[in-house]
C-alpha positions, 0 to 999 in steps of 0.5 A: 676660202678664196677665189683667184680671178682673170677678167680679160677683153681679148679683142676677139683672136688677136691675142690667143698666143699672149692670153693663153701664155698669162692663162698658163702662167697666172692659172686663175681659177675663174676666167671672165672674158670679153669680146671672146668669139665663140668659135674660140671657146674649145681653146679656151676649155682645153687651157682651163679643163672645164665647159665655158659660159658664153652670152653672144653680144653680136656679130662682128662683120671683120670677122667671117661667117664664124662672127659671133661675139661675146661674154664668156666664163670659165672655171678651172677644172669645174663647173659654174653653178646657177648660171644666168644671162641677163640681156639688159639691151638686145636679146640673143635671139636679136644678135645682130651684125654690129654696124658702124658710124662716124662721129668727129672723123673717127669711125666706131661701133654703133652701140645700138647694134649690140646687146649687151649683157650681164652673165653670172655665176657661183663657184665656191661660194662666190657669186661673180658677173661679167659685162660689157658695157656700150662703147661711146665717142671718146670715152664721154659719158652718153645717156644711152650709156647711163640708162644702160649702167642703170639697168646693169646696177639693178640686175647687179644688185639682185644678184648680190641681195640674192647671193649674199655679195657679188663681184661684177668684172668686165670692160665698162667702156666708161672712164673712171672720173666720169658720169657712168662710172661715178654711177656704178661706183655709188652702188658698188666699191671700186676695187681697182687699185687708184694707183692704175690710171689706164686700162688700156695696153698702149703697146697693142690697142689700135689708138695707143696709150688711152688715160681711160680705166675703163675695165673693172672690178666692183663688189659688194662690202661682203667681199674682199679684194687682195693683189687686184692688179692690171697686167700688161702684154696680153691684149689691147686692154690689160688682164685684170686679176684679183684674189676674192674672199669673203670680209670678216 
């Protein structure tokens, strides 16, 4: 038994067009978004043909009145099973309008002003995790950033006790090579393949080609990645895809 999986940061509704074309193409089984605004979530449903999982992370002010941003997860045609959103800063209730400061010249959200979450689910017997970790100043490895990579690990590690193995996707805002990614990688196996260097989609992201590999897919030695792969073309950051099984 398998488990094809896309995990995308969108860029809210920049992207819908290309998202929905490798949707179509690619037809994953489960899909795990960032920065999805929950006004898209119908158009989401209707490519995927079943109910979304949304946690809101915050309210985007570039955005209008329909400004809500956040995770979501989508399994095709069916249901996800045991559902759970863990705010591990901020709460739903506390969604607040993300706010913005300037460090070095360059202007950036203010990471306090967003919560952040792990939303989690099983489908087929699979236990799998989406997040979006803080962002900070040029991809440096802050103490905020770690405290929060610390919380997320111990929600991630329960998760997988719990499940009997885990898959913990999403855009962790932190470069592998440095301190916060080095974090998550002790307590789970990296399984983007060396090979990729970035992450991001220099054709679309504002700033260009970044050498940052920030999204990810880590998971338990229970489970088994087969054709992890980064594709370009989609949004500002490249889909992340896998096949997941279970090792033998």
């Amino acid at each position: 038994m398998s488990l094809s999986i896309a995990s995308i940061n969108i860029e809210r509704s920049r992207h819908l067009s290309r998202v929905a074309a490798f949707i179509d193409r690619e037809r994953p089984e489960l899909l795990c978004l960032q920065e999805l605004c929950e006004r898209d979530i119908p158009f989401f449903e209707a490519l995927m043909g079943g109910a979304m999982a949304f946690a809101p992370m915050a309210r985007y002010p570039e955005e209008g009145p329909a400004n809500v941003v956040g995770v979501g997860m989508l399994a095709r045609g069916g249901a996800l099973a045991n559902l759970r959103a863990e705010y591990y800063s901020g709460s739903p209730e506390g969604i607040q309008e993300m706010a913005f400061v300037t460090l070095e010249g360059k202007r950036m959200a203010d990471p306090l002003s967003i919560a952040e979450v792990m939303l989690s689910a099983t489908v087929d017997g699979f236990r799998v995790a989406v997040t979006h970790l803080n962002v900070t100043p040029f991809g440096s490895s802050t103490p905020y950033q770690r405290e929060s990579a610390g919380k997320l690990i111990a929600l991630a590690e329960a998760q997988a006790t719990a499940a009997g193995g885990l898959l913990l996707t999403g855009d962790f805002n932190a470069p592998r090579g440095r301190a916060t990614f080095d974090l998550i990688a002790e307590h789970f196996i990296d399984g983007i393949p060396a090979h990729y260097t970035s992450s991001i989609d220099g054709s679309l992201h504002r700033a260009g080609d970044i050498p940052f590999m920030v999204d990810g897919l880590f998971h338990t030695p229970n489970y088994r990645l087969e054709d992890a792969r980064l594709t370009t073309g989609v949004s500002d950051h490249c889909a992340v895809s896998c096949r997941l099984s279970k090792a033998s």
